[in-house]
Each structure stands twice: as structure tokens, then as C-alpha cells.
N, C-alpha and C positions, 0 to 999 in steps of 0.2 A: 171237357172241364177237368179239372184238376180234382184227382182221389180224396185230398186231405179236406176239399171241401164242401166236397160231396157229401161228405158226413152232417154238415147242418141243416140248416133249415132250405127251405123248397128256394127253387133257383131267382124269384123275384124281388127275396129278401135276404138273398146270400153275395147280390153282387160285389159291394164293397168287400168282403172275404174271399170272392174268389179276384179280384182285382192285388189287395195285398199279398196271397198266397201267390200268383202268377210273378209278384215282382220279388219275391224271398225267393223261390225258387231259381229266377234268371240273376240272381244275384248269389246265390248258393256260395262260389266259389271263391267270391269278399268277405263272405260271413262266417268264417273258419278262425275265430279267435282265438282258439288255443292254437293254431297253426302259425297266425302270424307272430304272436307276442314266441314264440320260440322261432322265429325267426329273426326277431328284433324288430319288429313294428310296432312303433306307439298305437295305442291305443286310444282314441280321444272322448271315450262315452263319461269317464267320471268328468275332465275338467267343461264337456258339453252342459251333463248334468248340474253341475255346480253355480255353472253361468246362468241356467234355464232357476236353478232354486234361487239365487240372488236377484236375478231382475224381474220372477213370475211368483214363483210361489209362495216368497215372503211378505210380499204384496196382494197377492189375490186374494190369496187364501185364509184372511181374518174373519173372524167371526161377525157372521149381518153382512158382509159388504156383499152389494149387487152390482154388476158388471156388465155395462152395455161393449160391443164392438168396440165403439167410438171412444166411451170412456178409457177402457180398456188401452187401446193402443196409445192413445193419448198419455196415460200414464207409465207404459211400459219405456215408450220414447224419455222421459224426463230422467226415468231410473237409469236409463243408460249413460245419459251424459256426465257422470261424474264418472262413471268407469271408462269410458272412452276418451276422456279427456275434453270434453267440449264445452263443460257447463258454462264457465266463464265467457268462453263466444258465444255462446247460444246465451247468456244474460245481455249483456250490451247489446246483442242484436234484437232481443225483446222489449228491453226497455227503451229503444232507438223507437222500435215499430210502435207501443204504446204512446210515447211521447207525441208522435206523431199522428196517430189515430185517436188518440183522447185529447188532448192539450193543443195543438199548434191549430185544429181549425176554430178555437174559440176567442184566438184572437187575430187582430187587424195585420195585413202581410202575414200571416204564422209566426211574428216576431212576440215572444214569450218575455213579459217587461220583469224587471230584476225586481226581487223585494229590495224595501228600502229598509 
């Protein structure tokens, strides 16, 4: 096992630590940041972060809110669609499926009669 993680706790509740140390380690030589940025390599952890703080954390992270899985990703999917550009397909495609799911089997052929 790996030195650095030898130091915690007993080995049946250190796995997930010596699993991360094992991949920072084989990765050691990506992880040289002040090497690449003087090489000229973007960097992409602030605009990662930014995106992760606009669609997670301004959302999650209110006060009282409870957050299942389901809720959860459910929610994170709708925040995305105006930044990705989709809202507007992803509306006509919901109100298409709605229209259809609520409304067309309550009446005779699914023909929806005009107000007068």
C-alpha cells in the first residue's frame, strides 16, 4: 500500500484513501500546475468551478432545502438548459408531451374542440 496512506486510519476504513492516493500518484505527472501554466497550458479548474457554482451550488445550497438523488438531478437538468441553450426545445417538447398526457385522452379521437 501506499506510505501516504498508511498514516490513517486501519486498512478497512482507509480504502477509498488509499484508492484516491493510488490515482494522484499515477497521475502525479498531469498534476504539475505550476509546470504547465509556464508552459502555456490552460488551465480549466476556475471556469470547471464556476460552472459547478452556477448550476450546484446556488441551487443546493439554500437554507432548509432537502435534496433527494432524484430531486436533485432533476433540478440540476432544468438549470442547465438555459445555459446550454435548449430551454426553448426542451419547452415545446414538454408542453407537446403534457398536452398529450393530460389533455388529448379526455376527449373523443384526441381531437381537443376550440373554445367558442
Amino acid at each position: 500500500m501506499l506510505a501516504l496512506s498508511r498514516r490513517g486510519p486501519d486498512p478497512p476504513k482507509r480504502t477509498g484513501a488509499d484508492t484516491r492516493a493510488t490515482y494522484l500518484i499515477n497521475k502525479a505527472a498531469y498534476l504539475d500546475y505550476p509546470k504547465a501554466l509556464d508552459a502555456g497550458r490552460p488551465i480549466a479548474t476556475g471556469v470547471i468551478e464556476g460552472a459547478c457554482r452556477h448550476l450546484v451550488k446556488d441551487r443546493m445550497n439554500i437554507t432548509g432545502a432537502r435534496w433527494g438523488l432524484q430531486g436533485a438531478e432533476t433540478i440540476l437538468k432544468l438549470r442547465a438548459l438555459p445555459s446550454n441553450g435548449d430551454f426553448n426545445e426542451y419547452m415545446r417538447h414538454h408542453l407537446t408531451q403534457e398536452r398529450r398526457r393530460v389533455h388529448e385522452p379526455r376527449y373523443l379521437n384526441k381531437s381537443i374542440p376550440q373554445a367558442a
